[in-house]
C-alpha positions in Angstrom: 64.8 82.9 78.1 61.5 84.6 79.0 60.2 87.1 76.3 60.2 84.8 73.6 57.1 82.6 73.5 54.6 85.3 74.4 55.9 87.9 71.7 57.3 90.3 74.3 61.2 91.5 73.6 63.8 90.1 76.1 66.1 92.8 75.3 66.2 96.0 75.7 68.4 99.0 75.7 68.1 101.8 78.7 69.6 104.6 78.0 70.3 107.9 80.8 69.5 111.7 79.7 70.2 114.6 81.3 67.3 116.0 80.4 64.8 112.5 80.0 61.4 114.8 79.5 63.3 116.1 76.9 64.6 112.7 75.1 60.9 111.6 75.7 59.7 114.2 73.3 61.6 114.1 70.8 61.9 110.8 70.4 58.1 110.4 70.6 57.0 113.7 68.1 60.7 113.3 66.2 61.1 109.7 65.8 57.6 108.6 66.3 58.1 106.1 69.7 54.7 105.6 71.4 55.3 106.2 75.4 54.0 103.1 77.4 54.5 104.4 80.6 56.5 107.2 82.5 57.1 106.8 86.0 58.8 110.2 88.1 60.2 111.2 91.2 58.8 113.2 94.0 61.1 116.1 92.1 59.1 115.6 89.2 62.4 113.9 87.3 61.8 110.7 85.2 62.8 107.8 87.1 61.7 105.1 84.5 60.0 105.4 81.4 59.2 102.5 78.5 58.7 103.8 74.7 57.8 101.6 72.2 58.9 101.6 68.2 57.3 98.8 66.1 58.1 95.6 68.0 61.0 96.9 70.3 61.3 98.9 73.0 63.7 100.9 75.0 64.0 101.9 79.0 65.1 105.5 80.0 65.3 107.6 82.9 66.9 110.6 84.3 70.5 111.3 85.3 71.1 112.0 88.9 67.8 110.5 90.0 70.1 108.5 92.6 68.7 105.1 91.3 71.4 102.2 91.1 71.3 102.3 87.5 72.2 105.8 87.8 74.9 105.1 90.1 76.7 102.2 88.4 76.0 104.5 85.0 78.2 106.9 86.5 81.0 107.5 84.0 80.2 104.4 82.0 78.2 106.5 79.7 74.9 106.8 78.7 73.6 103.6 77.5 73.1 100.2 79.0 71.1 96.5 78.0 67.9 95.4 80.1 67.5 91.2 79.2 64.9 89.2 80.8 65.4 86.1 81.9 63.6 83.6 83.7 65.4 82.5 86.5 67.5 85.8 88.2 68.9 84.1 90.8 70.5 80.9 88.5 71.5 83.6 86.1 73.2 85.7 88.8 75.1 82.3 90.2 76.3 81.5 86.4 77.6 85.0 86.1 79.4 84.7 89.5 80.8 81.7 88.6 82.6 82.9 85.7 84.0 85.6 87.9 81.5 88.6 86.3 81.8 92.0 87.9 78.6 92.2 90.0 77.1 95.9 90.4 74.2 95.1 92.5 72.9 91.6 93.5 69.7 89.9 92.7 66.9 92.3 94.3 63.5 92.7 94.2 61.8 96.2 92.6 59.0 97.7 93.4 57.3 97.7 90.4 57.4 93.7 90.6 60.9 92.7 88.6 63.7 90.7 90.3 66.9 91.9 88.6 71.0 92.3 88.9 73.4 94.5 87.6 76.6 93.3 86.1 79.7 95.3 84.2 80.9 93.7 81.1 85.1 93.3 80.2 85.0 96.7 78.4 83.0 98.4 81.0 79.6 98.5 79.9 76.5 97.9 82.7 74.3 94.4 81.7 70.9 94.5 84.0 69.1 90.6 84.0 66.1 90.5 85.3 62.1 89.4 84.8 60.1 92.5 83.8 59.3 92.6 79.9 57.3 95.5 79.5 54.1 94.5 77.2 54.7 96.3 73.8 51.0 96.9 72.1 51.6 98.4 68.5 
């Protein structure tokens, strides 16, 4: 699996807010994240943002940006896992194989990641993919 020879995490949990500008500060004055990056919409919303606490991380953006995270989110509540991997496509074929509930396909991002979405027995939203955000402490 990809993030563990280089140092970076291969999982990560990404969690919606309502109000992300908002979760951003407090969880970076409050709970003392550093913010690696913070990527917004055209509306000025947060589409994707990366904080950093010690050697972890976690992914966040914005309710109702529209995104398919957002959309497969929908009413599966606010929290999901991000795990790299190296090889999307084999991991995507495995998962199919065994009958997983695919939310969205292998697809390439624009910010350089190839990734899939998958739902879990109990409902909750797995994303595979190859970005691992480097965390500098």
């Amino acid at each position: 699996m990809a993030g563990t020879s280089d140092g970076r995490p291969s999982i990560y949990p990404t969690l919606l807010y309502a109000d992300a500008k908002a979760a951003i500060e407090q969880l970076t004055e409050a709970f003392g994240f550093t913010a690696l990056a913070v990527y917004e919409g055209e509306d000025g919303s947060v589409a994707h943002a990366e904080l950093a606490q010690g050697n972890g991380a976690v992914m966040l953006g914005g309710k109702g940006t529209g995104s398919a995270f957002d959309k497969v989110m929908k009413g599966a509540g606010t929290t999901g896992v991000y795990v790299v991997v190296d090889d999307v496509d084999a991991h995507h074929r495995r998962a199919v194989e065994r009958d997983a509930e695919i939310l969205m396909p292998p697809t390439d991002q624009d910010y350089g990641s190839r990734d899939y979405m998958a739902r879990d027995v109990e409902g909750n939203v797995w994303s595979f993919g190859t970005y691992a955000p480097e965390i500098k402490g």
